[in-house]
C-alpha positions as CSV (number, residue, x, y, z in Angstrom):
1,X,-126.4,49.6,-58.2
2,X,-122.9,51.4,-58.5
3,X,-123.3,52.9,-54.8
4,X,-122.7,49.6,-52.8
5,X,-119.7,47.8,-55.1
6,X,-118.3,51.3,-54.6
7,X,-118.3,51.4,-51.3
8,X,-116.9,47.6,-50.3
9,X,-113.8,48.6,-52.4
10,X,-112.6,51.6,-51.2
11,X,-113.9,51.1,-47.6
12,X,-112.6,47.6,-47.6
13,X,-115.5,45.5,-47.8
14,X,-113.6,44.4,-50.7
15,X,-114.7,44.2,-54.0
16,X,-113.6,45.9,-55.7
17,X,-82.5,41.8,-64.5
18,X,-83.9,39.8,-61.7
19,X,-87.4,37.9,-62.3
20,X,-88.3,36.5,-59.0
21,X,-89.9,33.5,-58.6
22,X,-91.5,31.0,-55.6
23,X,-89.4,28.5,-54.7
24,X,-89.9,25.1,-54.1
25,X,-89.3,25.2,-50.5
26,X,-91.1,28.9,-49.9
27,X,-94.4,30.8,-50.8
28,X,-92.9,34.1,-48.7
29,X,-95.8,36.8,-49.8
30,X,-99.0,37.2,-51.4
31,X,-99.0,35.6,-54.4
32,X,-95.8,33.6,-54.1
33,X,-92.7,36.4,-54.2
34,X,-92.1,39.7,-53.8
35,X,-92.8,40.3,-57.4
36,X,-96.3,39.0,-57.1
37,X,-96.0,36.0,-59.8
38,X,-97.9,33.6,-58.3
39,X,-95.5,30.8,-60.1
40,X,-95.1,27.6,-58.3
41,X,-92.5,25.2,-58.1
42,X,-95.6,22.6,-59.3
43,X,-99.0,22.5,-58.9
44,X,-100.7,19.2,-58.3
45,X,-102.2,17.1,-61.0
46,X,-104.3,15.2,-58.3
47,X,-105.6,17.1,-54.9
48,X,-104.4,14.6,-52.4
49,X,-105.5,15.7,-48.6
50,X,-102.3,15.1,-46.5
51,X,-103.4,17.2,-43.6
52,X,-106.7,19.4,-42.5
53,X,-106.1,21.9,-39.4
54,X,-109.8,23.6,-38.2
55,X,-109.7,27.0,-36.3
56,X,-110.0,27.1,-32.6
57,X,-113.6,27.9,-31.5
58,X,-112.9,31.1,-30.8
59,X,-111.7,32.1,-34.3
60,X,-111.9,31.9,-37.5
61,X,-109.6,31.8,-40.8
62,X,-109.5,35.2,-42.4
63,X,-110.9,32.8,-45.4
64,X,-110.0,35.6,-48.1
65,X,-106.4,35.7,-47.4
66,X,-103.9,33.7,-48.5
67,X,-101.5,31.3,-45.8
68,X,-97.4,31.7,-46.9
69,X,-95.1,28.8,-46.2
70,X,-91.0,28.4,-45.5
71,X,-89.0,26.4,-43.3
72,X,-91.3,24.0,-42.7
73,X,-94.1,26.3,-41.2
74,X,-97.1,27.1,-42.7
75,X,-98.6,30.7,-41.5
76,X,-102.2,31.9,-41.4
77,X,-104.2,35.0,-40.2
78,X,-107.2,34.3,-38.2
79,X,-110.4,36.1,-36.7
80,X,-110.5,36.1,-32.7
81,X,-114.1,36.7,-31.4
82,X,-115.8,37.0,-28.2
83,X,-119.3,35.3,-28.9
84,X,-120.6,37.0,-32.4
85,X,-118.0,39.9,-31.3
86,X,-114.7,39.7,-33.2
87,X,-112.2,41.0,-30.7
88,X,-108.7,40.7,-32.4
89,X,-106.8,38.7,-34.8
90,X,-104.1,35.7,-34.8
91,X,-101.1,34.8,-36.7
92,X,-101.0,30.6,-36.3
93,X,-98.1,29.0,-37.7
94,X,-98.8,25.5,-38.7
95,X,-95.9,22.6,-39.0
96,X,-95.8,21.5,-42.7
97,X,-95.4,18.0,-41.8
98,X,-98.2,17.1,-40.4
99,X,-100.6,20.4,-39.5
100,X,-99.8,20.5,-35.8
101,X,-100.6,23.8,-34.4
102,X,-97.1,25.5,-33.1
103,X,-98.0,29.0,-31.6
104,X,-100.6,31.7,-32.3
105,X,-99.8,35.0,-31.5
106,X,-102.9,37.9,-30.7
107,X,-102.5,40.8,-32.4
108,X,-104.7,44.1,-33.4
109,X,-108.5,43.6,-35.2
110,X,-108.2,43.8,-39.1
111,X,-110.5,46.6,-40.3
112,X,-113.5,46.0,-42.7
113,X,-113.1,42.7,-43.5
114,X,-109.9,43.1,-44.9
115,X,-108.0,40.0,-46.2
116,X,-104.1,41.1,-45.8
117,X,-102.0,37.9,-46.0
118,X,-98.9,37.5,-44.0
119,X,-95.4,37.9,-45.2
120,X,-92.0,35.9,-44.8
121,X,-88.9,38.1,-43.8
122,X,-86.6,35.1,-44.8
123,X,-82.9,36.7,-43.4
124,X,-84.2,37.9,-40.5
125,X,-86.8,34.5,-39.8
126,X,-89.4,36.8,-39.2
127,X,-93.3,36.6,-40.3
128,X,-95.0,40.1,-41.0
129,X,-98.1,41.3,-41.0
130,X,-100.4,44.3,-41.5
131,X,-103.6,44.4,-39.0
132,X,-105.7,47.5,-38.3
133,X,-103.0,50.6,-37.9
134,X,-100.3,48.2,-37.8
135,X,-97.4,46.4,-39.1
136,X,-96.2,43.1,-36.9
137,X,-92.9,41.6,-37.5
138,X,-93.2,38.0,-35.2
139,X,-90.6,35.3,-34.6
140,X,-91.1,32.4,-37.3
141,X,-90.5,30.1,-34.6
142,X,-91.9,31.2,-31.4
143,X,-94.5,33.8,-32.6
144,X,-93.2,35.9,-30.3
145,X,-94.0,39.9,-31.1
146,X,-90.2,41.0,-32.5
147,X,-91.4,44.5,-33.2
148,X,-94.7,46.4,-34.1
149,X,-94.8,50.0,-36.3
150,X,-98.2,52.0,-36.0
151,X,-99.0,53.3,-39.3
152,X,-100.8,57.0,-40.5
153,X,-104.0,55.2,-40.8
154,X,-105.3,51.4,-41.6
155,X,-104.5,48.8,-43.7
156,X,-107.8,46.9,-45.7
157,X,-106.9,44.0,-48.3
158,X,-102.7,45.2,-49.2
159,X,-100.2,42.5,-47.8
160,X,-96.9,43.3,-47.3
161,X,-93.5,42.5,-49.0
162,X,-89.8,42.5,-47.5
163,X,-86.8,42.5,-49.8
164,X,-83.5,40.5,-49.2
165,X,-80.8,42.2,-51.6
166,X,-80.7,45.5,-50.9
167,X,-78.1,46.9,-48.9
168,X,-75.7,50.1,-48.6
169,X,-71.8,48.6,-49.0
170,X,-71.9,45.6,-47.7
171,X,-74.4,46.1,-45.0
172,X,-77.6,44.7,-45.6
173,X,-80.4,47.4,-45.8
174,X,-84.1,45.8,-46.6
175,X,-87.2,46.7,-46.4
176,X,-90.8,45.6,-46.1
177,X,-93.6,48.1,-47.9
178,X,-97.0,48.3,-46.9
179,X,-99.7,50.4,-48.4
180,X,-102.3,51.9,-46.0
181,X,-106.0,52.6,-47.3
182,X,-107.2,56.2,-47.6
183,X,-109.6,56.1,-50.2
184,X,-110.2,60.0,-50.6
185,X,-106.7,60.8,-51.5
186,X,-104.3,60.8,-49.1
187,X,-102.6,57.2,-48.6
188,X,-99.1,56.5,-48.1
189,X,-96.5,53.5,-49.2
190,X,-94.0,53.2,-46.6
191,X,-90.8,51.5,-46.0
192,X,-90.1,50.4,-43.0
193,X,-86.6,48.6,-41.9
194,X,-86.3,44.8,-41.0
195,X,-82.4,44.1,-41.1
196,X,-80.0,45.7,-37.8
197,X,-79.6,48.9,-37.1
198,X,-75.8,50.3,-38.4
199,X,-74.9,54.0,-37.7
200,X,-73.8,54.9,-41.0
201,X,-75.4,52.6,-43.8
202,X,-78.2,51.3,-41.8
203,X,-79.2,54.3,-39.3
204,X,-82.8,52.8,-38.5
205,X,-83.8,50.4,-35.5
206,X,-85.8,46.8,-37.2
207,X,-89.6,48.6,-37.2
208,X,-88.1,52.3,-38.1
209,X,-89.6,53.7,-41.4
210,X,-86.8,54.6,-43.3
211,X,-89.1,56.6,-45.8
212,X,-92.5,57.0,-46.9
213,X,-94.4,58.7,-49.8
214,X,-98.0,60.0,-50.6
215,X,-100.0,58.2,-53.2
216,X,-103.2,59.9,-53.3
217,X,-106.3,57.6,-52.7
218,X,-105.7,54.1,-52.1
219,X,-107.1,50.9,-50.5
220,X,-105.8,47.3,-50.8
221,X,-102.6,48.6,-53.3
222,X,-100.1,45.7,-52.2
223,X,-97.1,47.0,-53.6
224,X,-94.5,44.2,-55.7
225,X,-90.8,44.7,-55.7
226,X,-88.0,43.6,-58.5
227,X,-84.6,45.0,-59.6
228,X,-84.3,47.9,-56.4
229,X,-87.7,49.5,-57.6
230,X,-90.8,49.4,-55.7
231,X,-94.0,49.2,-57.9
232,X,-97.5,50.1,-57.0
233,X,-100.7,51.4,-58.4
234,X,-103.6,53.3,-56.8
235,X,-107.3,54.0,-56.7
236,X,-106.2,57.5,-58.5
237,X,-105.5,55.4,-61.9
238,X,-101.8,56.0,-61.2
239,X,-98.9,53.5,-61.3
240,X,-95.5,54.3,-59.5
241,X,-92.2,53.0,-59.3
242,X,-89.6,54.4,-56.5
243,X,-85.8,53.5,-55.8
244,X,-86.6,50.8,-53.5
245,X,-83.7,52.0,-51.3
246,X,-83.9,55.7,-50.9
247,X,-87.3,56.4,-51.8
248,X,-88.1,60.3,-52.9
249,X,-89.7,61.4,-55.9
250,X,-91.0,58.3,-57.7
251,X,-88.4,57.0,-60.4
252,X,-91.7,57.3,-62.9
253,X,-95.4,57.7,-62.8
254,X,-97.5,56.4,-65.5
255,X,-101.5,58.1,-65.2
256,X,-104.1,55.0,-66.5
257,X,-106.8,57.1,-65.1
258,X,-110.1,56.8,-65.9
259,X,-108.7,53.5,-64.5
260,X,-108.5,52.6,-61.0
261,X,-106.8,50.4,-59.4
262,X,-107.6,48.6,-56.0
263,X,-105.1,46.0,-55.9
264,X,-101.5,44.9,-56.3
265,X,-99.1,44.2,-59.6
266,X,-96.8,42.0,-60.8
267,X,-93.8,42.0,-62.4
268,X,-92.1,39.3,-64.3
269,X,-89.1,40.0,-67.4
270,X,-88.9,43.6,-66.9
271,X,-92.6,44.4,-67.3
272,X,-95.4,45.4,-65.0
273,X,-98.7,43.7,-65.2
274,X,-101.5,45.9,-63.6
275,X,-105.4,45.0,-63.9
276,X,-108.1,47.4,-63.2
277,X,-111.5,47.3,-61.0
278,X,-114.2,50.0,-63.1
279,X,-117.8,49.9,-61.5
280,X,-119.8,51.4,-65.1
281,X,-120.5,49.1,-67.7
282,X,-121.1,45.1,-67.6
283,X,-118.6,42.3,-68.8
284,X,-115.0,42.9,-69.5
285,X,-115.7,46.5,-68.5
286,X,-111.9,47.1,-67.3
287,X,-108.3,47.2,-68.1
288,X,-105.1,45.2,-68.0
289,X,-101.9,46.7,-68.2
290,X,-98.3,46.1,-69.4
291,X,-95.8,48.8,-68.6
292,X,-91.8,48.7,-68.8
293,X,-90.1,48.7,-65.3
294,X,-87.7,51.1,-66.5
295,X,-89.7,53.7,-67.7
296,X,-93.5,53.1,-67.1
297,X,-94.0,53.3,-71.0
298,X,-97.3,51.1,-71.9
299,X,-96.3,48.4,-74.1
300,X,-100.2,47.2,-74.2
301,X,-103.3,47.3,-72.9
302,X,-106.5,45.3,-73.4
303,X,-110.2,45.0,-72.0
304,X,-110.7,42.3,-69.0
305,X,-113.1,41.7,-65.8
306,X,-112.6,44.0,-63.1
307,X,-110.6,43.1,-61.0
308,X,-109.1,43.4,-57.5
309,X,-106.3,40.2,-58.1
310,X,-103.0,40.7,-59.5
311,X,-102.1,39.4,-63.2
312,X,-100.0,36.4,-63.5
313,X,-97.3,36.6,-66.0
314,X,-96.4,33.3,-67.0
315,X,-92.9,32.2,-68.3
316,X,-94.6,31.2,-71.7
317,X,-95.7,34.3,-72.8
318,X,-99.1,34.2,-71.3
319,X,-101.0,36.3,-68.7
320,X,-103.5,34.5,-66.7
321,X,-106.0,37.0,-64.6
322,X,-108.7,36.0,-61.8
323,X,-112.1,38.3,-62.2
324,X,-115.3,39.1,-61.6
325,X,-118.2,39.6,-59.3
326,X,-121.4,37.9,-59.0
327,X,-123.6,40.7,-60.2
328,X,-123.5,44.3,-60.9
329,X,-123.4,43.4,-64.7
330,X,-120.3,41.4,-63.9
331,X,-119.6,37.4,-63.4
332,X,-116.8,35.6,-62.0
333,X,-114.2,34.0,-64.0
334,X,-110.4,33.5,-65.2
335,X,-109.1,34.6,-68.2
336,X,-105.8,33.5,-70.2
337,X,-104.4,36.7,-72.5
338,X,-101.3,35.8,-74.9
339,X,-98.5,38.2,-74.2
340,X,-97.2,39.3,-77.7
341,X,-94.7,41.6,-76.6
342,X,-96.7,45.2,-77.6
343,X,-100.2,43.2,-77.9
344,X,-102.2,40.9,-76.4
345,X,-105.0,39.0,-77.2
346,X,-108.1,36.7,-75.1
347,X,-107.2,32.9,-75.4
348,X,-110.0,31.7,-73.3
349,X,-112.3,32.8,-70.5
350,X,-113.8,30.4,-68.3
351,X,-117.7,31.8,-68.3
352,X,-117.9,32.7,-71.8
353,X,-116.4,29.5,-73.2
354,X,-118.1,27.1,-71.1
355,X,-121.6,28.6,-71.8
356,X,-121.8,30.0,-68.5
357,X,-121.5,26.5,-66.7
358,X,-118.3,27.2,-65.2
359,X,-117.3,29.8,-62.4
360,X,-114.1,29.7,-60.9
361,X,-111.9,32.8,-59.5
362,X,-113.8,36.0,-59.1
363,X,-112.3,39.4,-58.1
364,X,-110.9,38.8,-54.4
365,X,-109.3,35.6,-55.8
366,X,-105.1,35.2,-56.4
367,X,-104.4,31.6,-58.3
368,X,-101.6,29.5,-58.5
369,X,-99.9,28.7,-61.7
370,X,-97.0,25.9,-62.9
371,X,-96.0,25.1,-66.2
372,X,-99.9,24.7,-67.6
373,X,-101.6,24.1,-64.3
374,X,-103.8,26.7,-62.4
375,X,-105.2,26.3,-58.7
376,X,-108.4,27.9,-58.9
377,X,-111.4,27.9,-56.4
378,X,-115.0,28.0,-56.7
379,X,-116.4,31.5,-55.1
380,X,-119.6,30.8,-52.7
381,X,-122.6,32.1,-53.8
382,X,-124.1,34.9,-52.1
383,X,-122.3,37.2,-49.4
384,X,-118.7,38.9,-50.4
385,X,-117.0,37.2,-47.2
386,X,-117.7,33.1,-47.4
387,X,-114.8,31.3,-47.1
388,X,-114.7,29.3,-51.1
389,X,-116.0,26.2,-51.4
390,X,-114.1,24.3,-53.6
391,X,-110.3,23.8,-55.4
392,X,-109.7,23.2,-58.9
393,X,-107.0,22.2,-61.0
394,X,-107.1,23.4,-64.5
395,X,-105.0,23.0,-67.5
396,X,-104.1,25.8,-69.3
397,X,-102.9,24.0,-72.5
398,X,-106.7,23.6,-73.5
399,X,-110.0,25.7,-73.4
400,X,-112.6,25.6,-70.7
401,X,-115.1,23.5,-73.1
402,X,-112.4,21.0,-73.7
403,X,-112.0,17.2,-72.3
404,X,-109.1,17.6,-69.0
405,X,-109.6,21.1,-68.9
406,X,-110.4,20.1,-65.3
407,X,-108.0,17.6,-63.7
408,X,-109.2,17.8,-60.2
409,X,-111.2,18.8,-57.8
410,X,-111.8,18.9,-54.3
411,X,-114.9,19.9,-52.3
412,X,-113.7,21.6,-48.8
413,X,-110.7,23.8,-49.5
414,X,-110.7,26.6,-52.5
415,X,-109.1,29.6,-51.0
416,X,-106.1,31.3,-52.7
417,X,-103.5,28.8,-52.8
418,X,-99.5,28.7,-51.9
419,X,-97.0,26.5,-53.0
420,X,-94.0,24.9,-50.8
421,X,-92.3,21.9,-48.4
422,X,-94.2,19.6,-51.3
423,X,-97.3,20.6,-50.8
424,X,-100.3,23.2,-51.9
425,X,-102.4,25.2,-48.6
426,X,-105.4,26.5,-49.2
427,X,-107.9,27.9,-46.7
428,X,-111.6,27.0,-47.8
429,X,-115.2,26.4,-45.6
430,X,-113.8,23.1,-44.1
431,X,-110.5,24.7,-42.5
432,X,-106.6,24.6,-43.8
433,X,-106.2,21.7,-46.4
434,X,-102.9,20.6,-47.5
435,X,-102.1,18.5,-50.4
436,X,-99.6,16.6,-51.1
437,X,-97.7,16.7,-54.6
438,X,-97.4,13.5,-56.0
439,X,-96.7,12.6,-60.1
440,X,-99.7,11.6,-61.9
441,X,-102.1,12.1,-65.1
442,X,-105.4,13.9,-63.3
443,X,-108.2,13.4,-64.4
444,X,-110.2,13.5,-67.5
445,X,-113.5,15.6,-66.9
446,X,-116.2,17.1,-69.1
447,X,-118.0,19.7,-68.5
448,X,-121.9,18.9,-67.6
449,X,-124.8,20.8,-66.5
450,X,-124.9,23.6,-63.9
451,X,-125.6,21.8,-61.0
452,X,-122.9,23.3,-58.9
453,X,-120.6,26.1,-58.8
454,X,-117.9,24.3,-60.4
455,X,-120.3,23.4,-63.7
456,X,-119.6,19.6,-62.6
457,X,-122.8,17.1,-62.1
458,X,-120.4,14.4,-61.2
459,X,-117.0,16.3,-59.5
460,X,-114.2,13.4,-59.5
């Protein structure tokens, strides 16, 4: 039972100062910012459809990843195929407005199913994004290949992240990092430069690596960024911070091992939040972290579902985590941990507490968060590569058994959601849903009987 769970992580059949934060008008990475927070300027209390855009018949939504939004585009990555055959991939950029379909740009096949979501360079209006052995940077608005870097070997499930203050007197200097996957120990972050080329404080062309470092074994490690350091952790159980700048030796290296780790971390308040995937064992088998971004010291650690999606640190004090797999001793769920500075403790998890009627999130899944609200989907059931079915809105404020735990749902859309232009894109079965953000109350649900995923007989 361990050998095929095993295998989909590391070979990418995928299981397993300065706080940033998403802004209202921009969802620029994988999970929101380039320190992974996966805060929203609002989530909705109602899921109101304002737009649906399908895939062209000869593609389909890479339903796993997540779309980014700024400037009034929204941008997806997409499966090309030739019959059954899948040939290449697309980067579509969407308008906001009203989900017309601006330009879609062919670019190398993603390998093993990987889900890598695109990435926003915001100075340079440029959309980036890792597919097969190589790292695109396109023209927000013309799609149009800017430049392309071929990397040591191929990217499966880590999305990049660009910076936009770092520079070397005056000049600006930024970077986008990109993990590849080389699951028997020999992977590599690199940073490659996005901002002009300046002979003295700048001396790399836009697509030049400007450094790179080994990491020993990793696959889908999508590396977060905050105060000039660089943060990432790998399938070796190690966690690594670098000058964000000038690379070299890391800045620190903190060992978790027996852990491993086969996705990305966040980092919020001068902390990093890091959750682990182990295969041994059934429930709650694995770890989440807190370590100091200065010095990699663990300030606590406490048992949680394995895990390929990064924690959310939320700016009251909690830390909401995504989990699970259907099967393999495991099920899928959220969990909400109270951060107490050195401890933490469980505060609800949506299986357990609902009596197993309710699944929601699982271990490929990133969320959405604002001020008490989660976007959540519903995983399908069967298969590790369905688009999700369905989108939730939870409140955090109560537990999972509670009346107006749920405030909304919608049947259609359910992928991992992004935030911005006043709305909420998610990618689910039915195509690319947006919803608008309006005020409201939501609605008041109860729990019923397992007749759906969800746990709802009568879904509002």
């Amino acid at each position: 039972m361990l050998l095929i769970p095993l295998l989909l992580l590391t070979l990418g059949f995928g299981i397993p100062g300065r706080d940033a934060r998403a802004q209202a008008d921009s969802w620029t990475h994988y999970a929101g910012d380039a320190a992974r927070t996966s805060i929203a300027s609002t989530v909705p209390p109602t899921l109101d459809v304002a737009w649906v855009a399908v895939a062209a018949t000869d593609e389909a939504f890479a339903a796993r990843s997540t779309p980014v939004a700024h400037n009034g585009r929204v941008f997806v990555n997409a499966r090309r195929y030739s019959g059954s055959v899948q040939v290449g991939n697309r980067v579509i950029a969407y308008a906001a407005g009203n989900g017309t379909r601006q330009w879609a740009t062919p670019i190398e096949p993603d390998s093993f199913d990987s889900w890598s979501s695109p990435a926003v360079d915001v100075r340079n209006d440029a959309v980036l994004i890792a597919s097969g052995m190589t790292l695109y940077a396109l023209d927000a608005g013309s799609g149009a290949i800017r430049w392309q870097r071929l990397l040591f070997d191929e990217v499966v499930n880590a999305s990049p992240l660009v910076t936009t203050d770092l520079e070397r007197d005056g000049v600006p200097a930024n970077r986008a990092f990109i993990t590849d996957s080389a699951p028997f120990g020999n992977g590599t972050l690199y940073a490659v430069n996005v901002d002009p080329f300046d002979a003295t404080r700048n001396p790399f062309q836009p697509g030049q690596i400007a450094w790179s470092a080994p990491i020993g074994g990793t696959s889908g490690n999508t590396p977060a960024y905050s105060d000039g350091r660089v943060v990432v952790a790998t399938m070796d159980g190690e966690v690594l911070a670098y000058d964000a700048l000038t690379g070299g030796l890391p800045v620190w290296v903190t060992d978790l091992a027996p852990e491993e780790f086969f996705g990305g971390v966040s980092i919020a308040n001068g902390a990093v939040y890091a959750a682990s995937y182990n295969f041994y064992g059934g429930e709650n088998n694995s770890r989440l972290f807190k370590l100091s971004l200065t010095d990699g010291q663990v300030l606590w650690q406490t048992a949680c579902e394995r895990t390929d999606s990064i924690p959310i640190p939320t700016p009251d004090s909690y830390v909401i985590l995504s989990g699970g797999i259907d099967g393999f001793g495991s099920v899928e769920k959220v969990q909400m941990f109270a951060d107490l500075g050195t401890s933490a403790t469980l505060r609800w998890d949506t299986f357990a507490d609902s009596g197993g009627q309710l699944v929601l999130g699982g271990w490929t899944y990133q969320p959405a968060y604002a001020s008490g609200r989660l976007a959540v989907g519903v995983p399908p059931i069967g298969g590790f590569f369905e688009a999700y079915s369905d989108l939730f809105v939870i409140d955090t404020t109560r537990g999972p058994a509670d009346p107006g735990f749920i405030m909304a749902f919608h049947t259609g859309s359910g992928g991992g959601p992004a935030v911005a232009d006043d709305r909420l894109y998610s990618i689910g079965k039915d195509g690319l849903f947006a919803f608008d953000l309006p005020d409201g109350t939501g609605y008041n649900t109860t729990l019923g009987g397992r007749s759906g995923r969800g746990g709802l007989d009568n879904p509002p």
